[in-house]
Biopython code that builds the backbone (N, CA, C, O; Angstrom):
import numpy as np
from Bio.PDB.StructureBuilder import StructureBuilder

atoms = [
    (1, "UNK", "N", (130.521, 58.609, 108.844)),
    (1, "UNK", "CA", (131.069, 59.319, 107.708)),
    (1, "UNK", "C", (130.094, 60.397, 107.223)),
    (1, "UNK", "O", (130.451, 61.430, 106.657)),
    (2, "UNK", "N", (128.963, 60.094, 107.469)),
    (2, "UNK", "CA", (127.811, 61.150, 106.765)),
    (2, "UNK", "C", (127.816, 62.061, 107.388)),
    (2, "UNK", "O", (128.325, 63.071, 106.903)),
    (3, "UNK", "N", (127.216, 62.108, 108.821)),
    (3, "UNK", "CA", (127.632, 63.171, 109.883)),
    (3, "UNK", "C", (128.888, 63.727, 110.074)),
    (3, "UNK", "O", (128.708, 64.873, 110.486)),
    (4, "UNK", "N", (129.916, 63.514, 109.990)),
    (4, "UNK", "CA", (131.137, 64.103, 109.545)),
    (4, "UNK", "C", (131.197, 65.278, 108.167)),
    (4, "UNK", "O", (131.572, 66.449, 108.212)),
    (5, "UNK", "N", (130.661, 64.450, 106.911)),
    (5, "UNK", "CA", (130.415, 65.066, 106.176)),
    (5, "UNK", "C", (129.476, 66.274, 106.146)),
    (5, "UNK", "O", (129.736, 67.311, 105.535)),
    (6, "UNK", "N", (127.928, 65.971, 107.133)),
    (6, "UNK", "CA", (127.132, 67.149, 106.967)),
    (6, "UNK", "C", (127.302, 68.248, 107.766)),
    (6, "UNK", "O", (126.845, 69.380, 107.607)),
    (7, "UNK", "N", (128.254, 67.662, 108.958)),
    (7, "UNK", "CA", (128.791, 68.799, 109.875)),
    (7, "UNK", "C", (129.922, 69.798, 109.351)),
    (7, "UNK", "O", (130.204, 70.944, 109.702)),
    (8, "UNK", "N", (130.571, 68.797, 108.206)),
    (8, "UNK", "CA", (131.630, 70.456, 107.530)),
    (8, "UNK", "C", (130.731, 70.984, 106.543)),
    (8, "UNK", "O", (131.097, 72.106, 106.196)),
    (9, "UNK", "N", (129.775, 70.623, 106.009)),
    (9, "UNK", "CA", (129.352, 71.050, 105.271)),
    (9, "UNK", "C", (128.317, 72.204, 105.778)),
    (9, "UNK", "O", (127.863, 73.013, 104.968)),
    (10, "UNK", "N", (127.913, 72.244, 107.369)),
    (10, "UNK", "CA", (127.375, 72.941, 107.725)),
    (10, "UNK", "C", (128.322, 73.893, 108.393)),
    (10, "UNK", "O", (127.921, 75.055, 108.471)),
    (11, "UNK", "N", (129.402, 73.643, 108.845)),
    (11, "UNK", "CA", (130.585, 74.721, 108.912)),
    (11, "UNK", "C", (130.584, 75.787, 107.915)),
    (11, "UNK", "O", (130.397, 76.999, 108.024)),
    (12, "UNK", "N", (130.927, 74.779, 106.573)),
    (12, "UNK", "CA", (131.779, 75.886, 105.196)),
    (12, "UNK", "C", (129.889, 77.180, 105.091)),
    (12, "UNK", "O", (129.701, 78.323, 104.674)),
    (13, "UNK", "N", (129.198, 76.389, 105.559)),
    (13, "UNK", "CA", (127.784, 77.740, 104.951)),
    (13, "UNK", "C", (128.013, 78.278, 106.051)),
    (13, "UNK", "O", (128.351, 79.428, 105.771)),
    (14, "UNK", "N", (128.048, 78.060, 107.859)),
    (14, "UNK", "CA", (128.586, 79.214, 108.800)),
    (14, "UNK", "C", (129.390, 80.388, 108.409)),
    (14, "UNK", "O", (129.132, 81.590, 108.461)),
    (15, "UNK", "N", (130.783, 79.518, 107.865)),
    (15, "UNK", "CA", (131.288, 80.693, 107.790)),
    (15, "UNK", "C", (131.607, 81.214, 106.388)),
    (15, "UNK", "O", (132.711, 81.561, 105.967)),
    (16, "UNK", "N", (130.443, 81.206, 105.748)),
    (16, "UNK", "CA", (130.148, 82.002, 104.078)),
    (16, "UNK", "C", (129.388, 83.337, 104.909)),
    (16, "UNK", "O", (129.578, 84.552, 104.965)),
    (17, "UNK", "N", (128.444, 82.376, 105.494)),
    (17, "UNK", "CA", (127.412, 83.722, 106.367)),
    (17, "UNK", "C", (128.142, 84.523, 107.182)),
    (17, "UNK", "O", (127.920, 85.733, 107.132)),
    (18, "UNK", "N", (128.758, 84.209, 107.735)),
    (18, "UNK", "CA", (130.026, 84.900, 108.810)),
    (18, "UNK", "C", (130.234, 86.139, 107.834)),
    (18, "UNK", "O", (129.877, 87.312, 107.727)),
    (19, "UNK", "N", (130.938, 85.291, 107.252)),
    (19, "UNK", "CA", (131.933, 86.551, 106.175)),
    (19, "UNK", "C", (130.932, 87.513, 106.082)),
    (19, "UNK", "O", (131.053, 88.621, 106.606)),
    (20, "UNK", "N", (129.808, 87.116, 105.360)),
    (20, "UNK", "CA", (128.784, 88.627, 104.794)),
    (20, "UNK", "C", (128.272, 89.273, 106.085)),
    (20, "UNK", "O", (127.984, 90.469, 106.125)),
    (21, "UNK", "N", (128.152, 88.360, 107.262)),
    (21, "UNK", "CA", (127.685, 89.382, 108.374)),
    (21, "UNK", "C", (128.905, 90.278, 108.929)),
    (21, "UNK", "O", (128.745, 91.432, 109.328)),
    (22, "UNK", "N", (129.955, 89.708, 108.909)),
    (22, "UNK", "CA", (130.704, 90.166, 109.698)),
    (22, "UNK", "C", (131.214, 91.946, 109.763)),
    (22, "UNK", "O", (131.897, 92.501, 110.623)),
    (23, "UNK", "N", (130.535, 92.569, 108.413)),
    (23, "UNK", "CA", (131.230, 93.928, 108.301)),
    (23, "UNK", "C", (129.835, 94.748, 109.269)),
    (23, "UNK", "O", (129.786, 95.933, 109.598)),
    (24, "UNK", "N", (128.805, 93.655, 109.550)),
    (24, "UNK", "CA", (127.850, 94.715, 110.242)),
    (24, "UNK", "C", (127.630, 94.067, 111.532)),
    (24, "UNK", "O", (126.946, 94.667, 112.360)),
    (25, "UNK", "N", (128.071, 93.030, 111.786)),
    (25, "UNK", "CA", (127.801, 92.301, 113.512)),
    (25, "UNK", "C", (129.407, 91.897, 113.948)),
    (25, "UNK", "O", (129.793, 91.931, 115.116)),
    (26, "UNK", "N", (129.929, 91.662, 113.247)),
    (26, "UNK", "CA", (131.484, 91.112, 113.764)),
    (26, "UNK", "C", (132.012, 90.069, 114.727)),
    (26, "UNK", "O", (132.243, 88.920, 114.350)),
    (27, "UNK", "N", (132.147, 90.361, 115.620)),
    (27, "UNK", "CA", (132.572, 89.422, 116.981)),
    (27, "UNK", "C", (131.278, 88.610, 117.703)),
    (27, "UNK", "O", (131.363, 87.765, 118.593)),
    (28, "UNK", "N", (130.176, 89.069, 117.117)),
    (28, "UNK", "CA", (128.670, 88.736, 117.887)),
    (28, "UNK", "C", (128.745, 87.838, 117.313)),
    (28, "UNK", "O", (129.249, 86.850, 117.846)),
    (29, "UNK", "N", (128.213, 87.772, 115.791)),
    (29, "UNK", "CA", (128.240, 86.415, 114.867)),
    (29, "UNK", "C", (129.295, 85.378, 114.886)),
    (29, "UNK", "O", (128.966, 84.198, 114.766)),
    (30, "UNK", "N", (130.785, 85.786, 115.055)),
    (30, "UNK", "CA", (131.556, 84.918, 115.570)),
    (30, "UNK", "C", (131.259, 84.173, 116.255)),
    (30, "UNK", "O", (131.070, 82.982, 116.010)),
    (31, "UNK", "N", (131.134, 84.844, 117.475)),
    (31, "UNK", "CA", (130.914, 83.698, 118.744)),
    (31, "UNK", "C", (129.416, 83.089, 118.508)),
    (31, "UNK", "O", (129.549, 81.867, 118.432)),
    (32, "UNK", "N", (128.413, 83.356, 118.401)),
    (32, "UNK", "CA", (126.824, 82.503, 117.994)),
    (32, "UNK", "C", (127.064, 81.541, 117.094)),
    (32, "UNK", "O", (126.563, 80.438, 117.314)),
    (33, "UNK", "N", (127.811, 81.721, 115.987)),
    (33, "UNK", "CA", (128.551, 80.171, 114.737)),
    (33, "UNK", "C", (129.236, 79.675, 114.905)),
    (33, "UNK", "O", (129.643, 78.811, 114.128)),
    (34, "UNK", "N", (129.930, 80.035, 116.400)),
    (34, "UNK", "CA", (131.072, 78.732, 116.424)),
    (34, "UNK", "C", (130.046, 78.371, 117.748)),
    (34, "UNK", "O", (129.719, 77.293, 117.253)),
    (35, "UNK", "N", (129.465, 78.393, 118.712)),
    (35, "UNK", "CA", (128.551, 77.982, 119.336)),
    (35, "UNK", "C", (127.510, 77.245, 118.900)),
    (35, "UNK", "O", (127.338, 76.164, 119.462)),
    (36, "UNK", "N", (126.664, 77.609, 117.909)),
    (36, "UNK", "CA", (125.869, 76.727, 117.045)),
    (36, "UNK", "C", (126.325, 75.278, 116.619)),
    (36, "UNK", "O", (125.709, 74.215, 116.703)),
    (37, "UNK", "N", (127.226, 75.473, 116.275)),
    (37, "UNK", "CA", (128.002, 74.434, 115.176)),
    (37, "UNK", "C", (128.781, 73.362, 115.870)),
    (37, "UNK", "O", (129.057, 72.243, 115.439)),
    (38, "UNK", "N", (129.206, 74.112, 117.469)),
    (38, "UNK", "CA", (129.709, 72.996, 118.192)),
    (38, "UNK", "C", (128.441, 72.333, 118.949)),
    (38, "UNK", "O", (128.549, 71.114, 119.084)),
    (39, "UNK", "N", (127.322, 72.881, 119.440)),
    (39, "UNK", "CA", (125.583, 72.224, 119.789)),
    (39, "UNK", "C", (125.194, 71.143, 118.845)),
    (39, "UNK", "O", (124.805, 70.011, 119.132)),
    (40, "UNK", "N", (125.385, 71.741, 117.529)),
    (40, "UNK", "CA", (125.282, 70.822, 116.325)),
    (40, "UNK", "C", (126.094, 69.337, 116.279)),
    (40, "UNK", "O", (125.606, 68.208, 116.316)),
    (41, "UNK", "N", (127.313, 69.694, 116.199)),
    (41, "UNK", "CA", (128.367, 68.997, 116.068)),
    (41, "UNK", "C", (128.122, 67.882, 117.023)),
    (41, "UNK", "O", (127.608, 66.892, 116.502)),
    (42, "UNK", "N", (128.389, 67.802, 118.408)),
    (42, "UNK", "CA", (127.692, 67.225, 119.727)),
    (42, "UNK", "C", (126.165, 65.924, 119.153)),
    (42, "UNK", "O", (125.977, 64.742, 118.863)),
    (43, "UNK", "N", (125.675, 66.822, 119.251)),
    (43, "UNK", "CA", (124.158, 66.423, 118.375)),
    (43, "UNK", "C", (123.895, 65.368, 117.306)),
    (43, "UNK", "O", (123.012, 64.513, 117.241)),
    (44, "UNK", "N", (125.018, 65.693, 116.391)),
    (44, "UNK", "CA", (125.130, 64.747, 114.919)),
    (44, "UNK", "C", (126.116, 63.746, 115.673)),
    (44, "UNK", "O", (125.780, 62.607, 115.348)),
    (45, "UNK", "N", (127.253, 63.714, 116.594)),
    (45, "UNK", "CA", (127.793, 62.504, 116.756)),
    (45, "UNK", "C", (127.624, 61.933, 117.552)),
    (45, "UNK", "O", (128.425, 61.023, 117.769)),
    (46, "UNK", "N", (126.236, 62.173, 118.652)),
    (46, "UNK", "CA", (125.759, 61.291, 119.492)),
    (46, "UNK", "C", (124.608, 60.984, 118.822)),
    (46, "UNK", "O", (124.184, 59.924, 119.281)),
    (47, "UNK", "N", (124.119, 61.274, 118.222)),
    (47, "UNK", "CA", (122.810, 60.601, 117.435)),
    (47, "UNK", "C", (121.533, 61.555, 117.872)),
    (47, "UNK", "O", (120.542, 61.327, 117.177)),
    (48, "UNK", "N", (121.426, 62.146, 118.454)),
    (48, "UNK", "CA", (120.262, 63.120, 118.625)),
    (48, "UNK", "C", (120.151, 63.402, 117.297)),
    (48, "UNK", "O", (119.229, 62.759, 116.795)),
    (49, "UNK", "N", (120.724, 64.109, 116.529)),
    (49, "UNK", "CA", (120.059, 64.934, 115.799)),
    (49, "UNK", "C", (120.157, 64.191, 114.382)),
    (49, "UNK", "O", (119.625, 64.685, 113.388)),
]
sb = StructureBuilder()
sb.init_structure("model")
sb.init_model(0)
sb.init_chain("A")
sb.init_seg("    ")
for serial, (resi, resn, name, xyz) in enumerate(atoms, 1):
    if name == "N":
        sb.init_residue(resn, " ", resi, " ")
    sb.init_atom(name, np.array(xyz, "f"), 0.0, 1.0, " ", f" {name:<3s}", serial, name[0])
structure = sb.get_structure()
């Protein structure tokens, strides 16, 4: 439940940052935060991280 929890919670700040990058990187930052977040994601529900 915690890892569930800290993984959206590390989503909703991805894509806050998204938003403000996006008028000067766009499609770059897209794809690097949804890449991150699924490494992450992986990570928090096998117990590595």
């Amino acid at each position: 439940m915690l890892a569930t929890t800290l993984l959206h919670g590390a989503r909703i700040g991805l894509g806050y940052g998204l938003g403000v990058a996006s008028k000067r990187y766009g499609a770059m930052m897209s794809r690097a935060a949804g890449g991150m977040a699924a490494v992450a994601g992986v990570g928090i529900l096998t117990g590595v991280l």
